[in-house]
N, C-alpha and C positions, 0 to 999 in steps of 0.2 A: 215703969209703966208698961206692962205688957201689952198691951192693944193700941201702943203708939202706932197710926198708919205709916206707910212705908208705899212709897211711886215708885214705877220703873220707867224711865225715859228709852223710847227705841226707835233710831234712825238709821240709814244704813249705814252708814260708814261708823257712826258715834264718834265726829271728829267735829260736830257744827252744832246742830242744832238739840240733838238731847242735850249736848257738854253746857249748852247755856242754860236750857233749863235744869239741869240737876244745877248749876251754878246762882240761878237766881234762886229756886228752891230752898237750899242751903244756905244762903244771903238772908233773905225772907224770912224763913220757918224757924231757923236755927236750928237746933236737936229735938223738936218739936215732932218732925215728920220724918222719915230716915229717908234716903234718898241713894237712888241708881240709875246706873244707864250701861246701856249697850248698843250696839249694831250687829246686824246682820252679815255684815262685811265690812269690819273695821280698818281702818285706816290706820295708816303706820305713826303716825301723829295727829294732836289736836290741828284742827284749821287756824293760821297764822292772824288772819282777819275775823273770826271768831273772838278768839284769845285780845287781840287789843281791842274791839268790840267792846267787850265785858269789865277791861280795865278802863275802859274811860268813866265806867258807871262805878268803878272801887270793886270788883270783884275777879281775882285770883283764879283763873283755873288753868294755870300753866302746870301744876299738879297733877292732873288727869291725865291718864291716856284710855285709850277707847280698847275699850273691851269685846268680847265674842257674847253672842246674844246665845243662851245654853235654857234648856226647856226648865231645868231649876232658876234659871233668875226668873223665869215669869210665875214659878209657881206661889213665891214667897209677896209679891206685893201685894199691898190692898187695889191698888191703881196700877193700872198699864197704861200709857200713851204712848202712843204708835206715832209718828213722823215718816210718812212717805216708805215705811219698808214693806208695805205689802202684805203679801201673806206669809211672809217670812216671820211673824212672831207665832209662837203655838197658843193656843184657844184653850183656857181652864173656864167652864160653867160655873157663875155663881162670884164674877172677879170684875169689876168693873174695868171696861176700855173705851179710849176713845181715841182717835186718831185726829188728830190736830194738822188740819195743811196749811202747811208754811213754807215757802219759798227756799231753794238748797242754797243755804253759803256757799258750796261748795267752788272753788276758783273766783267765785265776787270781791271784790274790791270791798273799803271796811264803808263808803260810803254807801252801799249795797246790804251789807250786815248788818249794818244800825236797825233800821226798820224792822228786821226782824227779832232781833234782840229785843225790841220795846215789844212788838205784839208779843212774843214771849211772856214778859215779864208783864203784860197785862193778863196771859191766861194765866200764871203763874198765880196771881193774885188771886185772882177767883178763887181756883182751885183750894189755896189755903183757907180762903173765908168758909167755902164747901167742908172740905174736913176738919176745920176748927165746931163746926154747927154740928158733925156728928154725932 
């Protein structure tokens, strides 16, 4: 399927909150939509209250580690979301973005992480009903 869409998730660290959304993403979509993430200044591991966050809902991303946000990962998706990194992603004309604000995991406790896991995983939805209608 060549014109399967393909999201790029980008927060700064890529340790919180892209890693849940490419996590529900992939949960969700399956092989449907291809799916990535990076940060701007990634982190040396996944967030620990992320990671059991996402396993209490059945989803695995102890796999992941957070990658370096490179002017070709944005060239490639159909979709960019942005999480909090600013202007630190680069700007391709003609590519759809959105910036999605959501509160940093970063150091919160997992009662803290829940809420944003679900709002995730409500825009998550969306987004798939959006590029399923394409």
């Amino acid at each position: 399927m060549p014109d399967k869409p393909s999201v790029l998730f980008v927060c700064v660290h890529n340790a919180g909150r892209s890693q849940m959304a490419a996590g529900w993403l992939t949960h969700l979509a399956g092989d449907r939509i291809e799916v990535r993430s990076a940060g701007s200044a990634p982190a040396e591991s996944i967030n620990p209250a992320a990671v059991a966050a996402m396993a209490e809902v059945g989803i695995d991303i102890t796999g992941q580690t957070p990658k370096i946000l490179t002017t070709e990962a944005v060239q490639d998706p159909n979709v960019v979301i942005t999480m909090g990194c600013g202007d630190a992603c680069p700007f391709f004309p003609g590519k759809r973005y959105e910036d999605w604000k959501l509160d940093d995991p970063a150091g919160q406790g997992i009662e803290a992480v829940r809420p944003i896991r679900d709002e995730i995983r409500d825009r998550i939805e969306k987004l798939i009903a959006e590029l399923d209608a394409r």
